[in-house]
N, C-alpha and C positions, 0 to 999 in steps of 0.2 A: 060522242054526244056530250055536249056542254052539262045537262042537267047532272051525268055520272064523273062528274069530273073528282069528287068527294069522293066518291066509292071508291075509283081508280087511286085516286094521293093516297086514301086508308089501305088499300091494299100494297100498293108500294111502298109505303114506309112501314105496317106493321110485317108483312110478308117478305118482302126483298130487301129488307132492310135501308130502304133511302130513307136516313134518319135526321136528314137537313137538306132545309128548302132554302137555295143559293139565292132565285130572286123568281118573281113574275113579274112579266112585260104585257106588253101589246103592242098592237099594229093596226094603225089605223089603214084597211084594204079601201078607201074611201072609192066608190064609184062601182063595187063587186058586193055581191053577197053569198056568204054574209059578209061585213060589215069589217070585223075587227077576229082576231087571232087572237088568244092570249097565250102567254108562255109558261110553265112551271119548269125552272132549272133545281134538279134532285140532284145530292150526292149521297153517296154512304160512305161516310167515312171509316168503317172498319174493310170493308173492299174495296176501297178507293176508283171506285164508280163514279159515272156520272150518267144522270137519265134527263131528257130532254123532254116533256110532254106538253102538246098545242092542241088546242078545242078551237073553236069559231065557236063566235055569237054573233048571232044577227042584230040589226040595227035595232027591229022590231022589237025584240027580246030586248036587248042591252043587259043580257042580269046570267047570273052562274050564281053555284052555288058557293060559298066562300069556304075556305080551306082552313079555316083558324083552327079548326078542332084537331086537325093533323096535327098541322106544325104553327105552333105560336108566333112566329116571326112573320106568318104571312100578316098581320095585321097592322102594319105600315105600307106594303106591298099592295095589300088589296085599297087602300084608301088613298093612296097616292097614283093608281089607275083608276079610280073612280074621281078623284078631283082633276087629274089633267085629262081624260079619253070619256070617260061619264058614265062606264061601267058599274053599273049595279052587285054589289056581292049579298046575297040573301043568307041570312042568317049573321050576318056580322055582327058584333053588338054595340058597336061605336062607327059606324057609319059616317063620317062627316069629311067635310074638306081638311088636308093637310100644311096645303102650302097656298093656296086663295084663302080669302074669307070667307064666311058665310055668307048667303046673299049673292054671291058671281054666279053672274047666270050662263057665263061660258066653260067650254071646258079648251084648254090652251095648246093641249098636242094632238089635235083633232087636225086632220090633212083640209078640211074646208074651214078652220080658224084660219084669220088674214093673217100674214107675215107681221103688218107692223098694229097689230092688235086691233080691240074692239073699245069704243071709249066707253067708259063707267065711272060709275063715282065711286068714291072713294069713300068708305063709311065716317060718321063723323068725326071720330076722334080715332087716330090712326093708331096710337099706341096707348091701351089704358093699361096695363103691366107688360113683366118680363115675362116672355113667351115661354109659356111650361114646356118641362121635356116630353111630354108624349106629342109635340108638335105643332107648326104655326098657327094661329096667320103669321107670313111675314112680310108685313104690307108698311112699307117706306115711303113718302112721300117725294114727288118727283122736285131735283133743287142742283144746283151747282154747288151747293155744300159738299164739303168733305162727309167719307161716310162715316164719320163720328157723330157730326152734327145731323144726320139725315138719318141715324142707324144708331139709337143710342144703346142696341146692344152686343155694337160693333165690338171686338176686344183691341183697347188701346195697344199698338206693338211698343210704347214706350215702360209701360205698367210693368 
């Protein structure tokens, strides 16, 4: 059950010792319900374990409860399936898009997103600083330019 997915992570990493969360995925089941899969890959690294755990959520739904409180690393994990599949994580506390901007009203690894995309605009001013490390936007503008001129936070390989 999706809503115990938090009870179960708190209990496998305080109890059996899975004391790192490798990653969380999804899968968009598009045309089945529910809807989407999500993944939790556990390790313990003191027993050199590995635990694999999947919940569904319904399209209806779209939302879990979010795992931050376990393990801190899921907090790039859970907002980077919420900005490409559109997955809800409750309780999160920074909730936003990672790698779209604010404002996209698609989500991009959705099985019913078209192959050669959905047209948008492009907010007004593409770049107003250096993209801080907790995460994008990283929105480029479309150019035959080299990606120095198109990407000015490309790293020069001559520098």
């Amino acid at each position: 059950d999706a809503e115990q997915i938090f009870e179960v992570c708190n209990f496998a990493k305080r109890q059996l010792g899975f004391d790192y969360l490798v990653d969380i995925s999804s899968v968009d089941n598009y045309g089945e319900d529910p809807r989407w899969t999500v993944i939790y890959e556990l390790r313990s690294l003191a027993n050199n374990v590995e635990l694999r755990l999947k919940t569904d959520v319904s399209e209806e739904k779209s939302e879990l409860p979010s795992v931050l409180g376990v393990w801190r690393t899921a907090n790039w994990h859970e907002r980077e399936i919420y900005d490409m599949m559109g997955i809800r994580f409750s309780g999160h506390p920074d909730l936003r898009r990672i790698l779209m901007w604010e404002g996209y009203p698609y989500f991009p690894l959705r099985k019913d997103f078209p192959l050669a995309g959905k047209p948008t605009d492009l907010p007004g001013v593409a770049f107003t600083q250096i993209s801080p490390m907790e995460g994008g936007p990283f929105v480029t503008l479309p150019s035959s330019a080299d990606a120095i001129s198109r990407e000015p936070r490309v790293r020069n390989p001559e520098e």
